[in-house]
Structure formats: structure tokens, C-alpha cells
N, C-alpha and C positions, 0 to 999 in steps of 0.2 A: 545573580545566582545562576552557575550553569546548571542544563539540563540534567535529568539524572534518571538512567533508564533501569528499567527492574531485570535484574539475571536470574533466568531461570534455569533448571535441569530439564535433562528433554521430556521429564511427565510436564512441566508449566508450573512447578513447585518455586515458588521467591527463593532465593539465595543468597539476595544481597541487593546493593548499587550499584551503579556504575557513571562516572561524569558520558556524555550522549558520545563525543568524539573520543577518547579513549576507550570505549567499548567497541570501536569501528575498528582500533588499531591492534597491531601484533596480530596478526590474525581473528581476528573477531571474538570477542567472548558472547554465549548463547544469551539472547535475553529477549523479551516478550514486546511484539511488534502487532500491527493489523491491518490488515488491507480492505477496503472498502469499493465495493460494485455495484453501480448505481444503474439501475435500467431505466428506463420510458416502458408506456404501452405497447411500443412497437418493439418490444424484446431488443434493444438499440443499449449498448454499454456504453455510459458516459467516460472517457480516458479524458486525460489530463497532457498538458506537454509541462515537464517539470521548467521550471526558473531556471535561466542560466547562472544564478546565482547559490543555485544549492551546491553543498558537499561534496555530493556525489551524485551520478546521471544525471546533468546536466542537461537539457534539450531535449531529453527520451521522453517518448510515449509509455504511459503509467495508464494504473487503475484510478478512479473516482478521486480517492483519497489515500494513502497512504503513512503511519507515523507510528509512534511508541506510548503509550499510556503512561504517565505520572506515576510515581509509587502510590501516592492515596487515591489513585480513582481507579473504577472499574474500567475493561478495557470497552465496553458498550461507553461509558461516558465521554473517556477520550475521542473514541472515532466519530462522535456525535461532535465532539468540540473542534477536532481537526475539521470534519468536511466542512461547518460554518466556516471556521479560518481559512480555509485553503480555497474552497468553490464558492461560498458564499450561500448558503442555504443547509438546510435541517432536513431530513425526510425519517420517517420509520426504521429502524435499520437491524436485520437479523443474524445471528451468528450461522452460519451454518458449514463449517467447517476449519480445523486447524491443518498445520504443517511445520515440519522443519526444513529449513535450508539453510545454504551457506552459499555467497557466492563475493566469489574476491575482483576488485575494481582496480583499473591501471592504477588510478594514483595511491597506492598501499592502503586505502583502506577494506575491511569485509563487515559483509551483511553477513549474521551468525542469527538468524531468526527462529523465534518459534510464533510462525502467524496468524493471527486468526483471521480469518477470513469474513467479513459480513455484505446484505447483500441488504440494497433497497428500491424505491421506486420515485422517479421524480419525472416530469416531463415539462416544467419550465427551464428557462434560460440560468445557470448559472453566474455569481458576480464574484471571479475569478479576481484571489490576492495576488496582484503583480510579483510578491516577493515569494509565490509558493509556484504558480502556475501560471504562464503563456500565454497559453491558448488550450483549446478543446475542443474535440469533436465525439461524435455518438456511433461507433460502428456494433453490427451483430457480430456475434461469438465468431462467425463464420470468417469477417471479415478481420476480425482482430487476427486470427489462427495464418490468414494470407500474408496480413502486414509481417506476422513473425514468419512466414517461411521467405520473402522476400528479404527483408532487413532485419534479419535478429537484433541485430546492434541497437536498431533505434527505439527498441521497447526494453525497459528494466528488465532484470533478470526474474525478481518475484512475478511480476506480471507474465510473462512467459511461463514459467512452471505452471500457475495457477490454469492460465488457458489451456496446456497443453494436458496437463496431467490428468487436472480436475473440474474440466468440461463441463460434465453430467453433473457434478455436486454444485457447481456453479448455476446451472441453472434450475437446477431440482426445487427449489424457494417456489414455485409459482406453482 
């Protein structure tokens, strides 16, 4: 059965379905996404280097976790079931803030999101799924903001808004 991702209006009102790669294409239809930002004690953001086998962004530096909630789950259970799947591990995890964007990828696909953004706290070792994620490291806000003024390219586009925009709402959780 393929994936099937929930389309919202831009209040986050359900609309309908959508099969996961046909909601990418024709220009992206709007539908309900989450990004996950994981810190340590030392104020340190755990990113991700996505699989060279995903869809889209390939090889880029990501947030924690990243993905789209199920029509039957809430979007707190998804992000909670991604980061096991994708990092290997569980922690507390808070909403604290949404967004919309749009952003179009060489190969015709777009990102049409409305995201929710959550935030939590871990400082063991992640046991990263080779088919979701690479590799990993833990930089401060500070340092993440550098990677993007050096190489825009090699961080996703949601992660980039997120750092750039919404800093302060990013770290306000603590």
C-alpha cells in the first residue's frame, strides 16, 4: 500500500489524501509535514545527513527527524514513530511552532508544507537507519546558521528557513 499523506488548507484543516510522491509533483499540493530538533545539555542540534537513497535531498544536512504523519495518527505520534525509525531512539518531544512553505527541487519534485515544528532533548548516541540517514553530527544554532551562510546547498531548504527565520522560537523550549 503506498503512502498517503493528509492535504491541508493553510489553517492545517484535512482536505483530503494524497498517494506521498504524487503530492510532491505538478508543483506540490499543501499537506501536513514535521520537523523534529533534537538538542543535548550542551544546547548542541542533533542534524542528520539524509540517505543517498531518498527522493529528494539526497546527501544534505537535515533537522533531527523529518516526515509526514499518517491520516489516522496524530502529528506528535508520527514524529515520535519517525525519529525511532529514522535515528534510532525516543525522547520527550514538544510542539512548539508551525509554518508554511514551498520549495521546488531540481528533479520536478516540491515540498508544499505546512510544518510543524517540535523540539526535544536527548544526549546519547543515536542508532541511525542506513535507509533514512548516513551519518550525524550535533552543531549549536550558531553553528548550524555558518554551515548555511557557507553552503546553502548542502542543508534542506526546511531546515534552513527554520534556522534562519525562527531562531528564537527554536530555542524558546528551554
Amino acid at each position: 500500500m503506498s503512502e498517503q499523506l493528509i492535504l491541508v488548507d493553510e489553517n492545517d484543516t484535512p482536505i483530503g489524501t494524497e498517494e506521498k510522491l504524487a503530492a510532491h509533483q505538478d508543483g506540490g499540493k499543501l499537506h501536513r509535514a514535521f520537523s523534529v530538533f533534537v538538542f543535548n545539555d550542551a544546547w548542541e542540534i542533533m542534524l542528520q545527513r539524509r540517505a543517498m537513497g531518498k527522493y529528494h535531498c539526497p546527501g544534505l544536512w537535515t533537522n533531527t527527524c523529518c516526515s509526514h504523519p499518517r491520516p489516522w495518527e496524530t502529528t506528535l505520534a508520527a514524529a515520535t514513530r519517525r525519529l525511532q525509525e529514522e535515528m534510532g531512539f525516543v525522547c520527550d518531544l514538544e510542539e512548539k511552532f508551525t509554518f508554511l512553505y514551498r520549495a521546488e527541487f531540481d528533479n520536478g519534485l516540491t515540498e508544499h508544507e505546512f510544518d510543524h515544528v517540535f523540539v526535544g532533548n536527548y544526549n546519547n548516541e543515536p542508532q541511525l537507519n542506513p535507509d533514512e540517514a548516513m551519518d550525524y553530527k550535533r552543531v549549536t544554532i550558531d553553528e548550524l546558521l555558518d554551515m548555511i551562510e557557507r553552503d546553502p546547498e548542502s542543508i534542506t531548504a526546511w531546515t534552513r528557513i527554520i534556522a534562519q527565520k525562527y531562531r528564537d522560537d527554536l530555542l524558546w523550549w528551554a
